[in-house]
N, CA, C, O and CB atoms as a CASP TS submission, in Angstrom:
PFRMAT TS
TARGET T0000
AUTHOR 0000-0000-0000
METHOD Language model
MODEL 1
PARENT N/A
ATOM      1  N   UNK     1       4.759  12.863  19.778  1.00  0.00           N
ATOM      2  CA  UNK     1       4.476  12.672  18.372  1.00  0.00           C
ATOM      3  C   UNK     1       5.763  12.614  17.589  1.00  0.00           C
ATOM      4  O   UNK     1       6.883  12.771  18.077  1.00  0.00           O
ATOM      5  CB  UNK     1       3.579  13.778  17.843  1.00  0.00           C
ATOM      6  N   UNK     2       5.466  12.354  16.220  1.00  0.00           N
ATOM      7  CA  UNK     2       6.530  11.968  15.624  1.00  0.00           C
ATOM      8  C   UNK     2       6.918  13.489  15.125  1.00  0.00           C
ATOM      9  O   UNK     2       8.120  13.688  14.952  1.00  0.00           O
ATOM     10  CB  UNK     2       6.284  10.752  14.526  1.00  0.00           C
ATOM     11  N   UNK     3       5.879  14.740  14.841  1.00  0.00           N
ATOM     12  CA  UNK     3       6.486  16.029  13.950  1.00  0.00           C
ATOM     13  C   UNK     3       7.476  16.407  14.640  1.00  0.00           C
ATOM     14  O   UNK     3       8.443  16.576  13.898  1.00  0.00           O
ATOM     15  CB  UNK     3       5.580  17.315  13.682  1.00  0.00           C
ATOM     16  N   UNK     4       7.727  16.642  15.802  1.00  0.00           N
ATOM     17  CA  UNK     4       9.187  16.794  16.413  1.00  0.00           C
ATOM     18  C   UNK     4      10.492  16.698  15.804  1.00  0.00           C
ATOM     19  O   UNK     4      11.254  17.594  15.439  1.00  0.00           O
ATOM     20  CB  UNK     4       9.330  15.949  17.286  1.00  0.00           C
ATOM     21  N   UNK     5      10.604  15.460  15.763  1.00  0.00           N
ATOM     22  CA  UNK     5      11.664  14.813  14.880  1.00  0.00           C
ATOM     23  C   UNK     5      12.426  14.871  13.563  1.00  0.00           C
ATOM     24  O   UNK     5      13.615  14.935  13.250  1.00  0.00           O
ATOM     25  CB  UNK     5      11.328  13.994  14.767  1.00  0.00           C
ATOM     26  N   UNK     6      10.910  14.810  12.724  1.00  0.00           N
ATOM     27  CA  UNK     6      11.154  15.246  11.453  1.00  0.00           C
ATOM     28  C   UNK     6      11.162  16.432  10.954  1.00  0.00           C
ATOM     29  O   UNK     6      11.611  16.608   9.822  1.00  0.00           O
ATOM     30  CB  UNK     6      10.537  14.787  10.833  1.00  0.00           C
ATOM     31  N   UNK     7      10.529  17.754  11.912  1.00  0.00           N
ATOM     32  CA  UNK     7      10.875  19.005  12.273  1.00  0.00           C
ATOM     33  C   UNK     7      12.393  19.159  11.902  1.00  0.00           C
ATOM     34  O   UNK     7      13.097  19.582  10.985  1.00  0.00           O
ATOM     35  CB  UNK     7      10.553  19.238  13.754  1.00  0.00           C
ATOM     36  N   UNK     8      12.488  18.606  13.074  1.00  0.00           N
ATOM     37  CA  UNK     8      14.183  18.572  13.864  1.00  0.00           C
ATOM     38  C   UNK     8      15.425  18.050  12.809  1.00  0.00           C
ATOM     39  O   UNK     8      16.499  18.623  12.623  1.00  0.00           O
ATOM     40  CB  UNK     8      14.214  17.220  15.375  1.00  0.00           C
ATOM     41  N   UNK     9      15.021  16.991  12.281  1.00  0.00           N
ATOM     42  CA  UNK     9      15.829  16.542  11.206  1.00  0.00           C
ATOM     43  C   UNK     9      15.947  17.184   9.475  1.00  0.00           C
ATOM     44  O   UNK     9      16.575  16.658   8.556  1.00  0.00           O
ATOM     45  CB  UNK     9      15.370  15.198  11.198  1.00  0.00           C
ATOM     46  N   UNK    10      15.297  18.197   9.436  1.00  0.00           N
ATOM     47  CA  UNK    10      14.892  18.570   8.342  1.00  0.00           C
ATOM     48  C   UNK    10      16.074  19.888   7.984  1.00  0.00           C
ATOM     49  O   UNK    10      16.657  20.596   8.805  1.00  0.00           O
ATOM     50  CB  UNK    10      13.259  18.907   8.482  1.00  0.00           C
ATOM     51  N   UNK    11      16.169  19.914   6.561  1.00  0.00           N
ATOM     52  CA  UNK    11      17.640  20.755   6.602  1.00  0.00           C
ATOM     53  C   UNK    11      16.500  22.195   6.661  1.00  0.00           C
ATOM     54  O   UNK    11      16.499  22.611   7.819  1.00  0.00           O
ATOM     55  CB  UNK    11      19.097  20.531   4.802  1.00  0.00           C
ATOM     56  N   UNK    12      15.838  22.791   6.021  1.00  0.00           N
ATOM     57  CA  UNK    12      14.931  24.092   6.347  1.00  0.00           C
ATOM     58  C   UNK    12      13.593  23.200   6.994  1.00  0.00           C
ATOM     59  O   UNK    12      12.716  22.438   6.585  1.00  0.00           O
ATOM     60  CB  UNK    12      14.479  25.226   4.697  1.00  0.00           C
ATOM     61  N   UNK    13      14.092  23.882   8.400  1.00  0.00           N
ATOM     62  CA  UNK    13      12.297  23.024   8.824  1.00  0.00           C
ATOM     63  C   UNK    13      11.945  24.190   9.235  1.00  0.00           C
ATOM     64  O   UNK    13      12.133  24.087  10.447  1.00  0.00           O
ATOM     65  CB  UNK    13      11.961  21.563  10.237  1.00  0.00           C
ATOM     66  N   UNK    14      11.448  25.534   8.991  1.00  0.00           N
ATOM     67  CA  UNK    14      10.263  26.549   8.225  1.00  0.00           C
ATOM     68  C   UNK    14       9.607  26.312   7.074  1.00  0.00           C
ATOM     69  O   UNK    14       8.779  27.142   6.700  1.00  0.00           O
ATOM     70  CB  UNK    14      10.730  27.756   7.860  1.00  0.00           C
ATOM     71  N   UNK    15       9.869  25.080   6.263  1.00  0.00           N
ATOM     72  CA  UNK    15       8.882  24.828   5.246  1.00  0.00           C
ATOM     73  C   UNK    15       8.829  23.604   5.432  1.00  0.00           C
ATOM     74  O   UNK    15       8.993  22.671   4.645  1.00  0.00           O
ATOM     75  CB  UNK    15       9.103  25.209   3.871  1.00  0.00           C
ATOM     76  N   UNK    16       8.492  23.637   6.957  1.00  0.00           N
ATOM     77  CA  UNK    16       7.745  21.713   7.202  1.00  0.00           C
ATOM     78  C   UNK    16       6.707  22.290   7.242  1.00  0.00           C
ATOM     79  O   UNK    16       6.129  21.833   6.256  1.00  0.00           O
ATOM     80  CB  UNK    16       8.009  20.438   8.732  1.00  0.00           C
ATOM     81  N   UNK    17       5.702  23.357   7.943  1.00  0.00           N
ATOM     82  CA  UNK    17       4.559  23.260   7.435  1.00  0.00           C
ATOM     83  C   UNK    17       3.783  23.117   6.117  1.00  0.00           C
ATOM     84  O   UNK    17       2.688  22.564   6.220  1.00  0.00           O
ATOM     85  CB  UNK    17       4.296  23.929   7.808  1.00  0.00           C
ATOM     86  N   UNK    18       4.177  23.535   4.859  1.00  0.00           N
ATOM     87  CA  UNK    18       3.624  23.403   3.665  1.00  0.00           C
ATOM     88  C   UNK    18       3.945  22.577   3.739  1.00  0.00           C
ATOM     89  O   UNK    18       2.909  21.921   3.848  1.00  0.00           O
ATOM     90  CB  UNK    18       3.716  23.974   2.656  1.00  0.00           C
ATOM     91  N   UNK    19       5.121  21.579   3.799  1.00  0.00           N
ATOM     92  CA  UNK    19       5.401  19.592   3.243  1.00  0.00           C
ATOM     93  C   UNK    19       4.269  19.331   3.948  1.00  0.00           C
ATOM     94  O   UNK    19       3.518  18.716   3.192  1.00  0.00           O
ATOM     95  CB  UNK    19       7.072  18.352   3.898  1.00  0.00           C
ATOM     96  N   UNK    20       3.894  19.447   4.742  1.00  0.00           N
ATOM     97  CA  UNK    20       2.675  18.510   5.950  1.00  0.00           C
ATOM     98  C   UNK    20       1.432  19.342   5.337  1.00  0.00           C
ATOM     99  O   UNK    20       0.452  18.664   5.647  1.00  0.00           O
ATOM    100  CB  UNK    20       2.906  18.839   8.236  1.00  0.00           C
ATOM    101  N   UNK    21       1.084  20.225   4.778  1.00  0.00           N
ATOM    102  CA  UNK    21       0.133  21.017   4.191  1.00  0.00           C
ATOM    103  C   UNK    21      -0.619  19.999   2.949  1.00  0.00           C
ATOM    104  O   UNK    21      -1.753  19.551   2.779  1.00  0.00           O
ATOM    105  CB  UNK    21       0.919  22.448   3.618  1.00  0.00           C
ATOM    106  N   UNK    22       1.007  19.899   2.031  1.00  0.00           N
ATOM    107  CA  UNK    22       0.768  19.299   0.630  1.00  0.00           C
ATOM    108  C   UNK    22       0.556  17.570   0.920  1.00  0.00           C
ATOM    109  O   UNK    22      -0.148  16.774   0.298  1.00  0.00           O
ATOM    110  CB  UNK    22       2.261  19.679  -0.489  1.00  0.00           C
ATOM    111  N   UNK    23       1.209  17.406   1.788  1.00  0.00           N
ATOM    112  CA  UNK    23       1.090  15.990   1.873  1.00  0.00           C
ATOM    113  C   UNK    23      -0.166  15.604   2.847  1.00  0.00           C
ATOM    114  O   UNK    23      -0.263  14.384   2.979  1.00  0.00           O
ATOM    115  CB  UNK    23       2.486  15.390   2.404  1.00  0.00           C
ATOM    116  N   UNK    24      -0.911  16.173   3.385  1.00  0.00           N
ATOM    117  CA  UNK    24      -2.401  15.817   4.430  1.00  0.00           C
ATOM    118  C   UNK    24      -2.786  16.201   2.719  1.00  0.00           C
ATOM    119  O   UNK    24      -2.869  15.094   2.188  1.00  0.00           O
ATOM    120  CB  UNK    24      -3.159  17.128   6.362  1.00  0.00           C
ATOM    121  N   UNK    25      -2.980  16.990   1.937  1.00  0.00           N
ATOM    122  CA  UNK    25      -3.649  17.239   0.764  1.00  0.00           C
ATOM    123  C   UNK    25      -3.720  16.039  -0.152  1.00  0.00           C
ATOM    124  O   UNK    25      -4.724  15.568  -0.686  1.00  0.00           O
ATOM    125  CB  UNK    25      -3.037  18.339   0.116  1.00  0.00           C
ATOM    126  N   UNK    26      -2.476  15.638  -0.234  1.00  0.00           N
ATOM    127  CA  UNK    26      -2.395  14.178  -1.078  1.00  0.00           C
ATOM    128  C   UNK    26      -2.974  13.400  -0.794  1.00  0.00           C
ATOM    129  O   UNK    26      -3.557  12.720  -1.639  1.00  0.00           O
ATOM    130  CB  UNK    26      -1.411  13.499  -1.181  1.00  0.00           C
ATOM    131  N   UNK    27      -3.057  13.185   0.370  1.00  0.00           N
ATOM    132  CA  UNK    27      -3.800  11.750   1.253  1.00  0.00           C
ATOM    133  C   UNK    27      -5.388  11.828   1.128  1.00  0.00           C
ATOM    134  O   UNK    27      -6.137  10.855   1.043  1.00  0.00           O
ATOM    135  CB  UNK    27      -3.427  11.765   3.185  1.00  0.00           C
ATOM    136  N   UNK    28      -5.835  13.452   1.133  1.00  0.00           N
ATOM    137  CA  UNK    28      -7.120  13.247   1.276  1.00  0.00           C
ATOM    138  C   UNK    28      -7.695  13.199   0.084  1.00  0.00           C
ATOM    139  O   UNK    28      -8.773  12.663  -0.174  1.00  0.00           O
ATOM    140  CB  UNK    28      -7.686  14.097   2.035  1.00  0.00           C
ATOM    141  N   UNK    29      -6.770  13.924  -0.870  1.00  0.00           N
ATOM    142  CA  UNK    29      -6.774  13.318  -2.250  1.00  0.00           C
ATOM    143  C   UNK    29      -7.279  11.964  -2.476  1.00  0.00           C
ATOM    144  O   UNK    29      -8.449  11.751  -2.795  1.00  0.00           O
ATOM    145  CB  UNK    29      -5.494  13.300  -2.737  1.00  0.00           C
ATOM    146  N   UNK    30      -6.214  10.850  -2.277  1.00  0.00           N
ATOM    147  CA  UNK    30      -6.472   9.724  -2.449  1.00  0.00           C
ATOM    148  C   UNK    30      -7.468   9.137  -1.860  1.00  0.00           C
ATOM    149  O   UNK    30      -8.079   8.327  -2.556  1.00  0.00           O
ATOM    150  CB  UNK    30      -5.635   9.213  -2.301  1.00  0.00           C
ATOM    151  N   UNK    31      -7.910   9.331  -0.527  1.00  0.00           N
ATOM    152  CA  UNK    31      -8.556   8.907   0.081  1.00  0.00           C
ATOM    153  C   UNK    31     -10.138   9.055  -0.444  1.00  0.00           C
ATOM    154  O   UNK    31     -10.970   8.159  -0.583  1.00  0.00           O
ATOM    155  CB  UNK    31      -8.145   9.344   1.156  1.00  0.00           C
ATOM    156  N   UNK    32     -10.263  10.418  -0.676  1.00  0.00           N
ATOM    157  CA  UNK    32     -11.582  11.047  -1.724  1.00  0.00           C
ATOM    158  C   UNK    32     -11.798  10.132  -2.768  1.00  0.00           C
ATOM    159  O   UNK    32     -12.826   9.459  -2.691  1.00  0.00           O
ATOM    160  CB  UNK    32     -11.273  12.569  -2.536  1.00  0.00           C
ATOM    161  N   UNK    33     -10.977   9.946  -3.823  1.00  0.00           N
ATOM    162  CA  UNK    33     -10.844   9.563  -4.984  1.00  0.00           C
ATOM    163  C   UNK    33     -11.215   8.245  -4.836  1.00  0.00           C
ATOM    164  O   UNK    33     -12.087   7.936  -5.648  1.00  0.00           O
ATOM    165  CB  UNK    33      -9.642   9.818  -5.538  1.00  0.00           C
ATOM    166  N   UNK    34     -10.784   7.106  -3.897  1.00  0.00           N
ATOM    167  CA  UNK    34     -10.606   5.752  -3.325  1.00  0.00           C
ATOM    168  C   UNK    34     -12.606   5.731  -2.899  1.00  0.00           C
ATOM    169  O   UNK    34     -13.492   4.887  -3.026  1.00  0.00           O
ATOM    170  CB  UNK    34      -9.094   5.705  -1.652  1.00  0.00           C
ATOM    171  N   UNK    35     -12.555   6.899  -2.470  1.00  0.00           N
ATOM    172  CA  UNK    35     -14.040   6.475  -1.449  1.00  0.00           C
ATOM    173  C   UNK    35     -15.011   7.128  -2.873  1.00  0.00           C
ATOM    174  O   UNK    35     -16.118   6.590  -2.860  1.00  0.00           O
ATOM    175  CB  UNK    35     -14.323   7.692   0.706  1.00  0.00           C
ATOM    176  N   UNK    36     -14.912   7.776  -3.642  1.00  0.00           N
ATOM    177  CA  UNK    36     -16.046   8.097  -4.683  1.00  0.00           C
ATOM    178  C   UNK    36     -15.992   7.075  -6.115  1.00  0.00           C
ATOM    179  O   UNK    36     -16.883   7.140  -6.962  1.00  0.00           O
ATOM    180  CB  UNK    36     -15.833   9.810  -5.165  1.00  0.00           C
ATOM    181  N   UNK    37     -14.814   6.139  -6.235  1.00  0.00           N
ATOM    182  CA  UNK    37     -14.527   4.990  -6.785  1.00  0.00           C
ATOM    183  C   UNK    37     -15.477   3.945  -6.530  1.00  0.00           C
ATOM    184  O   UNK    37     -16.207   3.403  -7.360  1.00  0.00           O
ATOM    185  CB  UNK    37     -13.344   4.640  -6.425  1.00  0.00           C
ATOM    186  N   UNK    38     -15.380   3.672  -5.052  1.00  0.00           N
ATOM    187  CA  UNK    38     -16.076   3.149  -4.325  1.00  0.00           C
ATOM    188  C   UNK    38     -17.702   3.098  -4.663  1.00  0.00           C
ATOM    189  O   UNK    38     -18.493   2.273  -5.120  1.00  0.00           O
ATOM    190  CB  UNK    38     -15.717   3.704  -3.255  1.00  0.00           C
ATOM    191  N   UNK    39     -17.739   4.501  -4.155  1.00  0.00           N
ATOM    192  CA  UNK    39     -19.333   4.799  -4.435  1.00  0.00           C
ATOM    193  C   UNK    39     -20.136   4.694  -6.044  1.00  0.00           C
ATOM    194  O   UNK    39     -21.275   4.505  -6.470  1.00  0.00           O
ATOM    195  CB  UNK    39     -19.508   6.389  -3.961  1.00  0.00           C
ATOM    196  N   UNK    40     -19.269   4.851  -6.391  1.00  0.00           N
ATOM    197  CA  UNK    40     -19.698   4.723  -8.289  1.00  0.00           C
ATOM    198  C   UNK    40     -19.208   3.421  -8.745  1.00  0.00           C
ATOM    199  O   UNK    40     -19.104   3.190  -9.950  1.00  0.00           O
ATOM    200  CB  UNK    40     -18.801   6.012  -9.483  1.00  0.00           C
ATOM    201  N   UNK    41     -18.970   2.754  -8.056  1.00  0.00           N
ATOM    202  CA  UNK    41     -18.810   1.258  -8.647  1.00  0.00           C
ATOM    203  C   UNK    41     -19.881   0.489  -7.635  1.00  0.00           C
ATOM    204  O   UNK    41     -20.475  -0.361  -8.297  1.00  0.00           O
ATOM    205  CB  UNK    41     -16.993   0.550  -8.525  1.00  0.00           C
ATOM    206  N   UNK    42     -20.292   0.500  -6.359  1.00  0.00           N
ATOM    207  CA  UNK    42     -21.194  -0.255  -5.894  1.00  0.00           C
ATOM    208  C   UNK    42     -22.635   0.495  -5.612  1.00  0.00           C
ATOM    209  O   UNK    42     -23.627  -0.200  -5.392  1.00  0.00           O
ATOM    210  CB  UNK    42     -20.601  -0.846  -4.755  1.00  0.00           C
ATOM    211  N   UNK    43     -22.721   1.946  -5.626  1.00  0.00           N
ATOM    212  CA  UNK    43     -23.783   2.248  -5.503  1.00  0.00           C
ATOM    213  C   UNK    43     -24.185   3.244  -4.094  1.00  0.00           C
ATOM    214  O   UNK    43     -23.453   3.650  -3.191  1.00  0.00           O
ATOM    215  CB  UNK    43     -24.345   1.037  -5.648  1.00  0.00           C
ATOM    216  N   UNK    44     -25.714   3.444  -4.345  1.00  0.00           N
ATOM    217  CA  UNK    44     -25.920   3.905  -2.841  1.00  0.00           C
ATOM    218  C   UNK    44     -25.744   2.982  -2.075  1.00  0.00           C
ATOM    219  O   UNK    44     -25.165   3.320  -1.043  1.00  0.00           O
ATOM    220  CB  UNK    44     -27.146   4.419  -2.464  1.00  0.00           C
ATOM    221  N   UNK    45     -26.198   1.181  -2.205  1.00  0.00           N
ATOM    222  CA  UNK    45     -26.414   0.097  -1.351  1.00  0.00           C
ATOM    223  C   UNK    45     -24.714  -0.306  -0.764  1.00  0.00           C
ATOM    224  O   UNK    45     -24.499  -1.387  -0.215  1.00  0.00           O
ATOM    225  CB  UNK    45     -27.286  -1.221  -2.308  1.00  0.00           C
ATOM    226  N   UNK    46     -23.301   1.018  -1.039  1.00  0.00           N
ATOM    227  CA  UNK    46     -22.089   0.466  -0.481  1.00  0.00           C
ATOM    228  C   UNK    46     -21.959   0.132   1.084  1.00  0.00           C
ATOM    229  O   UNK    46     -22.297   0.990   1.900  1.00  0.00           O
ATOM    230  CB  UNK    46     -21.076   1.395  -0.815  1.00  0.00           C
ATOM    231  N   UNK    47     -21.536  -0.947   1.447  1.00  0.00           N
ATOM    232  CA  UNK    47     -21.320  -1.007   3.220  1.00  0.00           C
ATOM    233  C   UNK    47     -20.089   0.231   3.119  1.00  0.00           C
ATOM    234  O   UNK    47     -19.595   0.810   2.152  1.00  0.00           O
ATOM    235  CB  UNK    47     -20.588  -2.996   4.083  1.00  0.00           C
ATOM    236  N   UNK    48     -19.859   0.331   4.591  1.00  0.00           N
ATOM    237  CA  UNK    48     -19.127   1.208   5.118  1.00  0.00           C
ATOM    238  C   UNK    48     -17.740   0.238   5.479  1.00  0.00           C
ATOM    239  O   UNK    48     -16.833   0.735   6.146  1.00  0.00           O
ATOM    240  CB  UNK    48     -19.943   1.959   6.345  1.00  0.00           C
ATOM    241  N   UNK    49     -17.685  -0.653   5.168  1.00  0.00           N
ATOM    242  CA  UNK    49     -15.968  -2.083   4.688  1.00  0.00           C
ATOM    243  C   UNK    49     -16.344  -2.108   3.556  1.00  0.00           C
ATOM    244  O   UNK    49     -17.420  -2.618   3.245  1.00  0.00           O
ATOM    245  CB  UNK    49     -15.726  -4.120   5.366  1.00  0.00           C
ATOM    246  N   UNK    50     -15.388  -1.463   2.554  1.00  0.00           N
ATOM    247  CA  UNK    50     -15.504  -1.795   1.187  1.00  0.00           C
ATOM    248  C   UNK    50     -16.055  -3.704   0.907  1.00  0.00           C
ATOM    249  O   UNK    50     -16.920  -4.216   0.196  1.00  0.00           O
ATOM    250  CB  UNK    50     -13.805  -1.372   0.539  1.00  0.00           C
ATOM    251  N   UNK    51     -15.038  -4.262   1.870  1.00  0.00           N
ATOM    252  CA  UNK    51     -14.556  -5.486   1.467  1.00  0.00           C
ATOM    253  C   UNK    51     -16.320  -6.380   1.721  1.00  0.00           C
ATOM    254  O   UNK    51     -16.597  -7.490   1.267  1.00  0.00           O
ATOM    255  CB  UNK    51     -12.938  -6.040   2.611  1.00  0.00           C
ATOM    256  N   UNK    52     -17.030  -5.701   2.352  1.00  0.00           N
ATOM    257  CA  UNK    52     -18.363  -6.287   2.465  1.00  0.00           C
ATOM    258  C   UNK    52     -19.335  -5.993   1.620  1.00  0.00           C
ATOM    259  O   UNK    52     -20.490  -6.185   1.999  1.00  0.00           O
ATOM    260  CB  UNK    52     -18.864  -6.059   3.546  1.00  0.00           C
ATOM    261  N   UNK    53     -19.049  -5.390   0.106  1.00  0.00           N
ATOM    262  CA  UNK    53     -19.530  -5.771  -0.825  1.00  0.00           C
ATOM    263  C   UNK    53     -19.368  -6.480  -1.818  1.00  0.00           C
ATOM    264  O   UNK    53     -20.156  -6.479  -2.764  1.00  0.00           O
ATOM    265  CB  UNK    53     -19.726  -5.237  -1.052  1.00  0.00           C
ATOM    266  N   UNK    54     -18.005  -7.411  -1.735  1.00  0.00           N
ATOM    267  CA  UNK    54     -17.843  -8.593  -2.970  1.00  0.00           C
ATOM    268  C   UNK    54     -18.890  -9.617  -2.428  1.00  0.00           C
ATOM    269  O   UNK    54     -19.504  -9.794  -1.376  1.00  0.00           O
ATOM    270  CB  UNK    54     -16.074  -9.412  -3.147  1.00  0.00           C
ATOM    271  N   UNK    55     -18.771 -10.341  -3.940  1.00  0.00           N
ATOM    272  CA  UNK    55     -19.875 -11.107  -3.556  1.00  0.00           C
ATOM    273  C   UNK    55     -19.147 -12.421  -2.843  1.00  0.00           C
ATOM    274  O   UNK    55     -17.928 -12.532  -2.968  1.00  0.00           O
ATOM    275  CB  UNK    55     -20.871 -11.451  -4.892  1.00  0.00           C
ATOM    276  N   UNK    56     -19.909 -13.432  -2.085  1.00  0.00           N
ATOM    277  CA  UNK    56     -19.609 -14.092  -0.962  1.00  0.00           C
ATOM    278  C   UNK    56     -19.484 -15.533  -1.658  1.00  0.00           C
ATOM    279  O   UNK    56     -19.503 -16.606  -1.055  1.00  0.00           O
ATOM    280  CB  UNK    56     -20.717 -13.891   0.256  1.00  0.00           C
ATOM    281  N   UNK    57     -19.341 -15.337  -3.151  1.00  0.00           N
ATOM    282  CA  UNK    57     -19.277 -17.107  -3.695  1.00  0.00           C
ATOM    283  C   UNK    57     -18.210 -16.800  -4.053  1.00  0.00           C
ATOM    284  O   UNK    57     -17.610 -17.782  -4.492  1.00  0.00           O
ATOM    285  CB  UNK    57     -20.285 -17.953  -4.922  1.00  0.00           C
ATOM    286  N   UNK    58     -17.489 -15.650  -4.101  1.00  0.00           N
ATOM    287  CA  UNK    58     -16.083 -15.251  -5.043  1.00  0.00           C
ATOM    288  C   UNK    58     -15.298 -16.034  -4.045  1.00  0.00           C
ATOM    289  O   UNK    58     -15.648 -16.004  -2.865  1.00  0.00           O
ATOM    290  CB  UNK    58     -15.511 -13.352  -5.293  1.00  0.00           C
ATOM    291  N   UNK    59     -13.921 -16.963  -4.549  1.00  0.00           N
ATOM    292  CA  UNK    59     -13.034 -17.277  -3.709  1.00  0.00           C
ATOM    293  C   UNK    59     -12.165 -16.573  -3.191  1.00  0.00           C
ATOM    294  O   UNK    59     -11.516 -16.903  -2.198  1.00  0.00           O
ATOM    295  CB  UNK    59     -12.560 -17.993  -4.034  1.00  0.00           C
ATOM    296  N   UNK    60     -12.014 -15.141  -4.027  1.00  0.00           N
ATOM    297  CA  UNK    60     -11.190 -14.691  -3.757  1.00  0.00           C
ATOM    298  C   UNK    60     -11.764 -13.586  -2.326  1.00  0.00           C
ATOM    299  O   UNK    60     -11.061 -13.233  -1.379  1.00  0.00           O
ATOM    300  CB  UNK    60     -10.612 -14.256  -5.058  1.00  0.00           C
ATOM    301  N   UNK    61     -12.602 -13.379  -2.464  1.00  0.00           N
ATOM    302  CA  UNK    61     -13.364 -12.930  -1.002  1.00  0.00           C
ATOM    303  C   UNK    61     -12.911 -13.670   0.550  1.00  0.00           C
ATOM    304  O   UNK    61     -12.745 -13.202   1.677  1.00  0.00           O
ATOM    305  CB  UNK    61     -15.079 -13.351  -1.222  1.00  0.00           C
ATOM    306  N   UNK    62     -12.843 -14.610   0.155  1.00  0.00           N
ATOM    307  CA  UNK    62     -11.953 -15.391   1.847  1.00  0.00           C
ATOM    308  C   UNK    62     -10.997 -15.011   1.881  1.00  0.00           C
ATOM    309  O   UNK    62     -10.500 -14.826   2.992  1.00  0.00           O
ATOM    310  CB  UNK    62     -11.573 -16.964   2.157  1.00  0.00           C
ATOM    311  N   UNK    63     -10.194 -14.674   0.609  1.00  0.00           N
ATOM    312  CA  UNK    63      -8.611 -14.559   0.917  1.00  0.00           C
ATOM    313  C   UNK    63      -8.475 -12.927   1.594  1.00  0.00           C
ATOM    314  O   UNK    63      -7.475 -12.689   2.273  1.00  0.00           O
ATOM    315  CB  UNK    63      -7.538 -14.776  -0.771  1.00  0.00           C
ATOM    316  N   UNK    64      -9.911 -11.416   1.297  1.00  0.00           N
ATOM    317  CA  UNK    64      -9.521 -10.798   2.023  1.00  0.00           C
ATOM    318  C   UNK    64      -9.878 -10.446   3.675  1.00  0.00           C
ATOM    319  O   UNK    64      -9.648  -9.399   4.281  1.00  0.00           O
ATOM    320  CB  UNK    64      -9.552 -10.110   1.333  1.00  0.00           C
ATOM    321  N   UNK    65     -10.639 -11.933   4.265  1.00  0.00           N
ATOM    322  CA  UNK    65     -10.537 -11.830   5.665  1.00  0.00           C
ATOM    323  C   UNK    65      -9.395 -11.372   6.422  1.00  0.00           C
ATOM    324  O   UNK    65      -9.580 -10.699   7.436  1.00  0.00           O
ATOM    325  CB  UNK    65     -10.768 -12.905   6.093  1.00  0.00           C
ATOM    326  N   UNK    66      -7.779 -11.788   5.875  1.00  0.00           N
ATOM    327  CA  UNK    66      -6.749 -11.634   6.988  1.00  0.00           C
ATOM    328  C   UNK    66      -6.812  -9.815   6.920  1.00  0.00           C
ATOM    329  O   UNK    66      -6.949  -9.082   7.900  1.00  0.00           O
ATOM    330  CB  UNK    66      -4.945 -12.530   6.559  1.00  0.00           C
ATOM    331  N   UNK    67      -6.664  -9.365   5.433  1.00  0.00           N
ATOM    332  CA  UNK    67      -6.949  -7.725   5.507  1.00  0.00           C
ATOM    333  C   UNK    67      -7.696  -6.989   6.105  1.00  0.00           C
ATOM    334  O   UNK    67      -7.314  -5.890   6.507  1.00  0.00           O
ATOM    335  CB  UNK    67      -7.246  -7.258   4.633  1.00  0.00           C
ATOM    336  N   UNK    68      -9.307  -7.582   6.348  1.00  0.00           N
ATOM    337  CA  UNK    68     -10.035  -6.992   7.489  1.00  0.00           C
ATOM    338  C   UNK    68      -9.384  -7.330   8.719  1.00  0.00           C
ATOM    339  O   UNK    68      -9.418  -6.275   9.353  1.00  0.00           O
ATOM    340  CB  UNK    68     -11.448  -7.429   7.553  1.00  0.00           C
ATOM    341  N   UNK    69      -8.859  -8.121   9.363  1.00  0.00           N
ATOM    342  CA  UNK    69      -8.591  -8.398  10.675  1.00  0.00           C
ATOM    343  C   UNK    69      -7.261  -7.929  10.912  1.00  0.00           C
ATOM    344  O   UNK    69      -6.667  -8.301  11.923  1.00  0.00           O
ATOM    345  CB  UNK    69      -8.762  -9.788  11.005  1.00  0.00           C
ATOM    346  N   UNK    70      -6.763  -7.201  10.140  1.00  0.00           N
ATOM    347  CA  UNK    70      -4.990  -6.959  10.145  1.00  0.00           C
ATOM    348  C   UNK    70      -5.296  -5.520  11.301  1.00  0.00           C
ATOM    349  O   UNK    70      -4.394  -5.383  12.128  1.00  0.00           O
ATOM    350  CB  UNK    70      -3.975  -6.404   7.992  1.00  0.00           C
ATOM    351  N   UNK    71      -6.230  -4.694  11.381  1.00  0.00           N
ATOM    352  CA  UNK    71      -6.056  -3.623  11.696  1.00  0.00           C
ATOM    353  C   UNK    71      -6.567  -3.824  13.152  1.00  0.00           C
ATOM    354  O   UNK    71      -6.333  -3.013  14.049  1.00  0.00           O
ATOM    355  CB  UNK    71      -6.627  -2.663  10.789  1.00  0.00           C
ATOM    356  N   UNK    72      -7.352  -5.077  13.332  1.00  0.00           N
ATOM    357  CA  UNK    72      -8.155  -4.961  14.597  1.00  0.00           C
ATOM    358  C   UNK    72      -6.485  -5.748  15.594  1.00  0.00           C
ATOM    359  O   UNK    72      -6.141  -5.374  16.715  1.00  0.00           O
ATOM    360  CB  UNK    72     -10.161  -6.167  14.521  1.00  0.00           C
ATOM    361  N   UNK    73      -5.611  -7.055  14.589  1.00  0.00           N
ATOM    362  CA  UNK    73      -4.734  -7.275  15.540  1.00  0.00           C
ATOM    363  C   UNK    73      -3.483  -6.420  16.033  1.00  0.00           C
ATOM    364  O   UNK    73      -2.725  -6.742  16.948  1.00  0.00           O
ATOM    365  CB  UNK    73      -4.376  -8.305  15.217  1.00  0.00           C
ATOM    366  N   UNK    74      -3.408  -5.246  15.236  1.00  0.00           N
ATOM    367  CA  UNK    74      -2.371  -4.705  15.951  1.00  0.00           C
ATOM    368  C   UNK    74      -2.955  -3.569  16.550  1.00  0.00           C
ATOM    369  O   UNK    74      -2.281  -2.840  17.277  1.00  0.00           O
ATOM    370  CB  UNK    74      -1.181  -4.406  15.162  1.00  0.00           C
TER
END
């Protein structure tokens, strides 16, 4: 893994656990916030791919196919 490293490289790394504490906190932060956005803008009827609830005449809806498929090609 990568905590090793940045352990290792850190000028006090006894307070890498709280940085990795506060920062998994941030993320799930955002991540919460991102997914109840979600839910209060499309509803109970949200898919589980955001991106499969725009509507399908929007042009701009083709353009986010490469974003769904970005995660399956690498």
């Amino acid at each position: 893994m990568i905590v090793i490293p940045i352990t290792e490289s850190m000028v006090e790394p006894e307070k890498f656990p709280r940085v990795l504490a506060v920062t998994m906190a941030i993320v799930a932060l955002i991540f919460g916030s991102v997914g109840a956005l979600c839910y209060s803008s499309f509803g109970s009827e949200i898919q589980t791919i955001v991106l499969l609830n725009f509507p399908v005449r929007d042009g701009m809806t083709i353009l986010s196919v490469p974003l769904m498929l970005s995660p399956a090609y690498h």
